[in-house]
Backbone as a printed PyTorch tensor [residue, N CA C, xyz], in Angstrom:
tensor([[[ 70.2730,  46.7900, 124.1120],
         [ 71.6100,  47.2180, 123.7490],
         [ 71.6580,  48.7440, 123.5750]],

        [[ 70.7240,  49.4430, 122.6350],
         [ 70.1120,  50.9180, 123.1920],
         [ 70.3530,  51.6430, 124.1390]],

        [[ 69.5750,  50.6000, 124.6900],
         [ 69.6000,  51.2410, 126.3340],
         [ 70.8680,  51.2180, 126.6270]],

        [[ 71.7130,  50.7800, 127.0170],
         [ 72.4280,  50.1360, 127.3940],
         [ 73.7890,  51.3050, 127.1620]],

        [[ 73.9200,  51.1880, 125.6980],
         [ 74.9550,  52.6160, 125.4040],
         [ 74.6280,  53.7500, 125.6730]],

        [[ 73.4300,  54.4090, 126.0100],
         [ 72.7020,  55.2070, 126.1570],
         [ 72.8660,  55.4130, 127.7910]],

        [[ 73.0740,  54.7290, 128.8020],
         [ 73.2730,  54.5180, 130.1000],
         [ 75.0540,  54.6470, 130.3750]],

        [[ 75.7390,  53.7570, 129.5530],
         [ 76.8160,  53.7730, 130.1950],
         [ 77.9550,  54.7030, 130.0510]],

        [[ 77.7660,  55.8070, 129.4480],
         [ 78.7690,  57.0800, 129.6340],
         [ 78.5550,  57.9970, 131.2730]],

        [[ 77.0080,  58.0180, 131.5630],
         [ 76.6260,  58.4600, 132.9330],
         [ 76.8510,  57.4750, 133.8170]],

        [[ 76.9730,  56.0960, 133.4270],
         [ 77.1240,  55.1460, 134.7640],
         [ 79.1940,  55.7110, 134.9990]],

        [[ 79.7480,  55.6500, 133.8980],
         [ 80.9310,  55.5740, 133.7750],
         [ 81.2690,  57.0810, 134.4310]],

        [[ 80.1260,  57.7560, 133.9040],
         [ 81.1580,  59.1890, 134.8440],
         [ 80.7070,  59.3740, 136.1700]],

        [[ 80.0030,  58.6000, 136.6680],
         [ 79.6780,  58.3800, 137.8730],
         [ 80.4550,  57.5180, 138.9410]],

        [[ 80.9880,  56.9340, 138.0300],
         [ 82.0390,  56.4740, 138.9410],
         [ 83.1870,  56.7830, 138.8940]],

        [[ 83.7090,  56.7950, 137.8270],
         [ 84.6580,  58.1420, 137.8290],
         [ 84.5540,  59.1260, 138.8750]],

        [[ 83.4240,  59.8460, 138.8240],
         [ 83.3120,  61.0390, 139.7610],
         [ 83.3440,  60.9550, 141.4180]],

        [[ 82.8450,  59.3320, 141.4210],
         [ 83.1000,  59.1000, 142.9730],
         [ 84.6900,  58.6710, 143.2860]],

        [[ 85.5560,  58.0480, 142.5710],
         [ 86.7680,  57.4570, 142.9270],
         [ 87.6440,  59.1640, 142.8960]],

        [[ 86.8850,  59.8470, 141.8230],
         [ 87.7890,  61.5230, 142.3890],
         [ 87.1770,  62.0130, 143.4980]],

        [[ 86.0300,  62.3630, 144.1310],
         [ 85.7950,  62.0530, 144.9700],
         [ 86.5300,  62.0840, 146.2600]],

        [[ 86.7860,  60.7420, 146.1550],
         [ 87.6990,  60.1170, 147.2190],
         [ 88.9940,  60.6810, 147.1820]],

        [[ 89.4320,  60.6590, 145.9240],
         [ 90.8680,  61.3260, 145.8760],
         [ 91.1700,  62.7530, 146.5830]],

        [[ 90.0080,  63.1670, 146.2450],
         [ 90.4030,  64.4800, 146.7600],
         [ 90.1210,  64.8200, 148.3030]],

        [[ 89.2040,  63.8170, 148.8840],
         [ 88.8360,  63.8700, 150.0860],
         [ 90.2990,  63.0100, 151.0270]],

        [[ 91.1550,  62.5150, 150.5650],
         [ 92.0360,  61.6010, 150.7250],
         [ 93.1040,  63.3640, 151.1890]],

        [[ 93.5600,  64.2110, 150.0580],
         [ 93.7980,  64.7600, 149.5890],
         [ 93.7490,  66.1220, 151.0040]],

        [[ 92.7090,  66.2380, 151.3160],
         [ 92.0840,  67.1010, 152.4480],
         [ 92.4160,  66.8060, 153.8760]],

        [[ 92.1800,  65.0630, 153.3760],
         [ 92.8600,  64.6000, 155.4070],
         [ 93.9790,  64.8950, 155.6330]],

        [[ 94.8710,  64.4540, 154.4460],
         [ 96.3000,  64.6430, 154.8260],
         [ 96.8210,  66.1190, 154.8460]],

        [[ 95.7730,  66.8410, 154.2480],
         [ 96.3880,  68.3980, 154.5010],
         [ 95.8080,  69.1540, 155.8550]],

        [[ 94.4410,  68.1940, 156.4840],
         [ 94.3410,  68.1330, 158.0250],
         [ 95.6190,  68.1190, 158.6640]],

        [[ 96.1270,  66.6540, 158.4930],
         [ 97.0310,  66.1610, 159.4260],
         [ 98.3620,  66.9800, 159.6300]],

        [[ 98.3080,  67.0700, 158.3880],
         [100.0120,  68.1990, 157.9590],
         [ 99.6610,  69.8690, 159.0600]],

        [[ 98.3280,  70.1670, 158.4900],
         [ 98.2670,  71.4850, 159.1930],
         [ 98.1740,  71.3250, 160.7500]],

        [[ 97.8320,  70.4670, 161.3880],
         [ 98.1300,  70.2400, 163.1130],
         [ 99.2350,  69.7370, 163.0850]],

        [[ 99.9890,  69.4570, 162.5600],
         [101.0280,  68.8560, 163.2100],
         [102.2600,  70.0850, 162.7480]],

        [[101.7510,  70.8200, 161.7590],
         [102.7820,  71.9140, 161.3680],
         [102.3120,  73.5490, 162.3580]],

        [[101.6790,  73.2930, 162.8720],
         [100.8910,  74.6870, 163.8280],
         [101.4380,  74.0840, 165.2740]],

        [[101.2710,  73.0140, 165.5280],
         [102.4170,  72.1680, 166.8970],
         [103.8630,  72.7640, 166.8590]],

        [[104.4830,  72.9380, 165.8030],
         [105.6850,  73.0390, 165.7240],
         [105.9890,  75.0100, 166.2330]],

        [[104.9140,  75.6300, 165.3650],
         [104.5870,  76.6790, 166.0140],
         [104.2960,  77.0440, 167.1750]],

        [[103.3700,  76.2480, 167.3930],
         [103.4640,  76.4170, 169.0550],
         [104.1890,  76.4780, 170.0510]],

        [[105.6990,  75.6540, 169.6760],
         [106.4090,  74.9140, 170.0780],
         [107.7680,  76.2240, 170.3570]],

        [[107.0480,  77.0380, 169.2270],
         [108.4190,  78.0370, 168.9910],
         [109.2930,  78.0620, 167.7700]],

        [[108.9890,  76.7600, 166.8450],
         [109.8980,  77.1120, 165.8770],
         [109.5180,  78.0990, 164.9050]],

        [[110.4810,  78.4510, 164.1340],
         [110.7190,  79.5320, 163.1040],
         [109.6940,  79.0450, 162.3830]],

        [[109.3680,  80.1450, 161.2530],
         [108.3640,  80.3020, 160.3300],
         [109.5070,  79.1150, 158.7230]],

        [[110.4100,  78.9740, 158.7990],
         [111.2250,  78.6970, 157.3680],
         [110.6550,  76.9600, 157.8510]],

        [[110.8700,  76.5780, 159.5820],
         [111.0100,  75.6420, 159.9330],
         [109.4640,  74.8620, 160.2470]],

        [[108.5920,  75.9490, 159.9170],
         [107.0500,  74.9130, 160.1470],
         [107.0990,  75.1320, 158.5210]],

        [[107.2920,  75.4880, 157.5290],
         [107.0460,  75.5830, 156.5400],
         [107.7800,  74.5530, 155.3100]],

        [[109.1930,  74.1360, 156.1340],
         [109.5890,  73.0520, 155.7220],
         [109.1570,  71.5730, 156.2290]],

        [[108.5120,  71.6050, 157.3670],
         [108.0430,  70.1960, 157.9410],
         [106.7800,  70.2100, 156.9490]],

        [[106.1070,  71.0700, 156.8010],
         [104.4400,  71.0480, 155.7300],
         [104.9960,  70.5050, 154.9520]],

        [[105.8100,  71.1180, 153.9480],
         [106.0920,  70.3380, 152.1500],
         [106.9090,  69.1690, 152.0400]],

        [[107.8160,  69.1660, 153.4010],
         [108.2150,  67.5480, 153.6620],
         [107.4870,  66.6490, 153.8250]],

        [[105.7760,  66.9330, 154.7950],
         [105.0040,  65.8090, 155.0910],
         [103.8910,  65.6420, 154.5740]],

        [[103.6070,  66.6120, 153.3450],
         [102.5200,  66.5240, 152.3250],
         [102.8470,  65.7040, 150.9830]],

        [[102.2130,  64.5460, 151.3100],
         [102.7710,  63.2670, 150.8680],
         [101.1060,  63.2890, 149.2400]],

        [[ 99.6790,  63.9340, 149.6900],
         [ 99.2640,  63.3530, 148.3690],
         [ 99.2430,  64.3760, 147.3380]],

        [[100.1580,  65.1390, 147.4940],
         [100.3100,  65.5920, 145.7690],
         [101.3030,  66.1750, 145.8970]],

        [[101.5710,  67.7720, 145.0030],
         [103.0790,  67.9750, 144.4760],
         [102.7840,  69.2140, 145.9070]],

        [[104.0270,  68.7790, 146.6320],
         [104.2690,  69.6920, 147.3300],
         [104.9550,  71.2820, 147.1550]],

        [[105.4230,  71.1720, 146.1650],
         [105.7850,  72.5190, 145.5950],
         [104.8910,  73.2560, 145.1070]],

        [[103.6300,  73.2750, 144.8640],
         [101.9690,  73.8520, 144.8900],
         [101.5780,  74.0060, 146.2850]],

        [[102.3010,  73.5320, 147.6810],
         [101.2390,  74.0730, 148.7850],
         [101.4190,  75.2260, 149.4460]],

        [[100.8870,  76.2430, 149.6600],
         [101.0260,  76.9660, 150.1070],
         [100.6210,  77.3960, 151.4880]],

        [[101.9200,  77.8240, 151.9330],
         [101.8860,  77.6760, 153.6550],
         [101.4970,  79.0100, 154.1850]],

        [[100.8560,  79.3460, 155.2620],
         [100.3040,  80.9340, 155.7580],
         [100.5480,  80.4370, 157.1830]],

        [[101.1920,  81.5830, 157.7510],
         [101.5280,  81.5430, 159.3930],
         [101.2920,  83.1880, 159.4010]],

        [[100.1310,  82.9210, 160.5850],
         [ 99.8240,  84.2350, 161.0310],
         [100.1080,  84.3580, 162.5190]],

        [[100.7620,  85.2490, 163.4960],
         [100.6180,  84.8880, 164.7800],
         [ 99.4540,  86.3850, 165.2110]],

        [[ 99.1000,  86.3670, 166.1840],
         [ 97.8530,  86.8550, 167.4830],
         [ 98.4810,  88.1020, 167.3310]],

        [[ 98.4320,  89.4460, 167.1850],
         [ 99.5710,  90.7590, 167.4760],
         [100.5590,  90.7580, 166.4710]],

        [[100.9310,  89.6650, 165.6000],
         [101.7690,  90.0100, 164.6670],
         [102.8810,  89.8880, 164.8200]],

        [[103.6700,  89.5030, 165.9190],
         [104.6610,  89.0610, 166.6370],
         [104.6190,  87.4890, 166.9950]],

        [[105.5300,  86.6360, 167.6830],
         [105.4710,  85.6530, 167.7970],
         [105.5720,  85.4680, 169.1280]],

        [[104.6390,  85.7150, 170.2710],
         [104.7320,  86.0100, 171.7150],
         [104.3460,  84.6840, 172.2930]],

        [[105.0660,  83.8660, 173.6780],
         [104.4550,  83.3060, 174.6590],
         [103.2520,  83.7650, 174.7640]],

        [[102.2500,  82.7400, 175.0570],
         [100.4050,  83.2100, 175.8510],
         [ 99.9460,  83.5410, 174.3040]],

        [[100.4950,  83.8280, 173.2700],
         [ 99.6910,  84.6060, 171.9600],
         [ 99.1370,  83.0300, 171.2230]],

        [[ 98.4630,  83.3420, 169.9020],
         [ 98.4310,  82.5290, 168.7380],
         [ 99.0610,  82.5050, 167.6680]],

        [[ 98.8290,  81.0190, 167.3360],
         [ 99.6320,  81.0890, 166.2760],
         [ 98.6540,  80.4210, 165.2020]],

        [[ 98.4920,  80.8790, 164.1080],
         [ 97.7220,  80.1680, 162.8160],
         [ 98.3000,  79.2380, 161.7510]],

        [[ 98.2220,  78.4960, 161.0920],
         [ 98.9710,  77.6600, 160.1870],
         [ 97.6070,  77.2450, 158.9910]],

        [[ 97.7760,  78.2650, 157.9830],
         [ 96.9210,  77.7490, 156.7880],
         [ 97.8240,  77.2910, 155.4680]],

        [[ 97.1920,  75.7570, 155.4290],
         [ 97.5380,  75.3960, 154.0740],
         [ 96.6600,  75.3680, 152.9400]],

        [[ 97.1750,  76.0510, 151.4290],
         [ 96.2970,  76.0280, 150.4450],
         [ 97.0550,  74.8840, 149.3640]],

        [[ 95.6730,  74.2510, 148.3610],
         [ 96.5450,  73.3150, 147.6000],
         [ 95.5500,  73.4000, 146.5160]],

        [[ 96.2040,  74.0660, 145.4150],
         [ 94.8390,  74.0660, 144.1350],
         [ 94.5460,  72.4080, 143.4460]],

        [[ 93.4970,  72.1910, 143.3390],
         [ 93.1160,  70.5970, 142.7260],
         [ 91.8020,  71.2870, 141.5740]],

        [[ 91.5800,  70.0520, 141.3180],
         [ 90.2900,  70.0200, 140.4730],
         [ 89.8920,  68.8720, 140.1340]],

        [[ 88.3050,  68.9160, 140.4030],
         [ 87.9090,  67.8570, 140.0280],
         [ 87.2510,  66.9800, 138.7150]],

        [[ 87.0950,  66.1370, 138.3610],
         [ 87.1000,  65.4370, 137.3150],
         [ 88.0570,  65.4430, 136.3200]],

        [[ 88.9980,  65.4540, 136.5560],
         [ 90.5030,  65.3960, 135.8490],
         [ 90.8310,  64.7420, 134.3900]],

        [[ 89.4260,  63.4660, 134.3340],
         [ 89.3410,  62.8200, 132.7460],
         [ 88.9190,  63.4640, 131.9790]],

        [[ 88.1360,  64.7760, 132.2130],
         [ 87.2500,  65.2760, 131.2150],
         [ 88.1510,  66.8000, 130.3890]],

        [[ 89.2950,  66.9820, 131.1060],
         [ 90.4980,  67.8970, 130.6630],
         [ 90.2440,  69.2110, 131.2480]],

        [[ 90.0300,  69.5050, 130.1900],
         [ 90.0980,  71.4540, 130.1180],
         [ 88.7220,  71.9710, 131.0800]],

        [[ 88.0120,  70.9280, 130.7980],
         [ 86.0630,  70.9370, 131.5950],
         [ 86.5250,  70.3130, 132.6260]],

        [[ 87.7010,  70.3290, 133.3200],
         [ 87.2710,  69.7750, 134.9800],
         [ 87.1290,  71.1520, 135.7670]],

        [[ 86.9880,  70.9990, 137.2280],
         [ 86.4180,  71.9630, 138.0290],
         [ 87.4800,  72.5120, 138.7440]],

        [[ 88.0340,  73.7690, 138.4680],
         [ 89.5420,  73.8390, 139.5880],
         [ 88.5950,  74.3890, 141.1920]],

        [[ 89.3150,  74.2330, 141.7490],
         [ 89.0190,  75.1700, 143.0960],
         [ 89.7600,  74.8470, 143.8730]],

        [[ 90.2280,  75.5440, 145.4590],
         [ 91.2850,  74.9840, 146.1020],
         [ 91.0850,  74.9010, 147.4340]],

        [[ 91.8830,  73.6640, 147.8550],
         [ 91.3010,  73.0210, 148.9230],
         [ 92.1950,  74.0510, 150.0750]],

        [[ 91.8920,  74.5030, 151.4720],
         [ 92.3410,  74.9880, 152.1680],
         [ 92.0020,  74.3580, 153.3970]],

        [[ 92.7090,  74.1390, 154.6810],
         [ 92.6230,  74.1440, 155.5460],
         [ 93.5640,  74.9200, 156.9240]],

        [[ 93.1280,  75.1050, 158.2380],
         [ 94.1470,  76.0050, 159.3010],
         [ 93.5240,  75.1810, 160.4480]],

        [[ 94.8020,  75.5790, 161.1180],
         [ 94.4660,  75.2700, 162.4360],
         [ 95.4040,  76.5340, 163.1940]],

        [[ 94.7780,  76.6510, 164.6720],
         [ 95.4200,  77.4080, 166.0560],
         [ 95.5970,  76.9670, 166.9430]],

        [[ 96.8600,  77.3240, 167.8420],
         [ 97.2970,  76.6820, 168.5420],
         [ 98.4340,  77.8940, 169.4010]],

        [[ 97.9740,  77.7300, 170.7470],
         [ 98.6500,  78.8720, 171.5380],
         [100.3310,  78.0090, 171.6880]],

        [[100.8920,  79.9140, 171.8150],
         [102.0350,  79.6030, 171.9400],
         [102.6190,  79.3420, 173.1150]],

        [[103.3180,  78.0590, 173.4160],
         [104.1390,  78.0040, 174.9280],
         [105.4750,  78.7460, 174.8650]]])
């Protein structure tokens, strides 16, 4: 029984730590998916207001009013034949039960994609 209490705060934050984990890796795909499909739209030609509203419309696992959208184009202009960049940032942290002692850091991802 010793043992036993003595074990299960580390078994418990161990799993804890894997189901956040997941959350946050959950968390990352969908800000994959959002950032290709919001750098498409760029590509595509639309406005900077208009890839920036499809991102916080289709960033579905957390508060979209925290993501922050970056569009860079190739020359600084928005040219046929150029690039276009689309970085999303989203601050998280992990272990969220433990409060004030969880870990912030922030997840980022981009993608490029030439312009037609």
């Amino acid at each position: 029984m010793v043992e036993f209490a003595l074990v299960l705060p580390i078994l418990l934050l161990l799993l804890v730590g894997i189901f956040d984990f997941g959350r946050i890796y959950f968390t990352y795909l969908e800000m994959e998916m959002v950032t290709q499909e919001s750098v498409r739209k760029g590509g595509l030609g639309e406005s900077d207001e208009e890839i920036r509203a499809y991102a916080q419309e289709h960033f579905n696992a957390g508060e979209a009013s925290q993501l922050e959208v970056s569009i860079r184009y190739e020359g600084g202009t928005p040219m046929p034949g150029k690039k276009v960049t689309v970085t999303l940032e989203y601050p998280e942290s992990f272990m969220n039960v433990l409060g004030n002692a969880s870990i912030p850091f922030t997840l980022s991802t981009d993608s490029t994609i030439r312009i037609e």
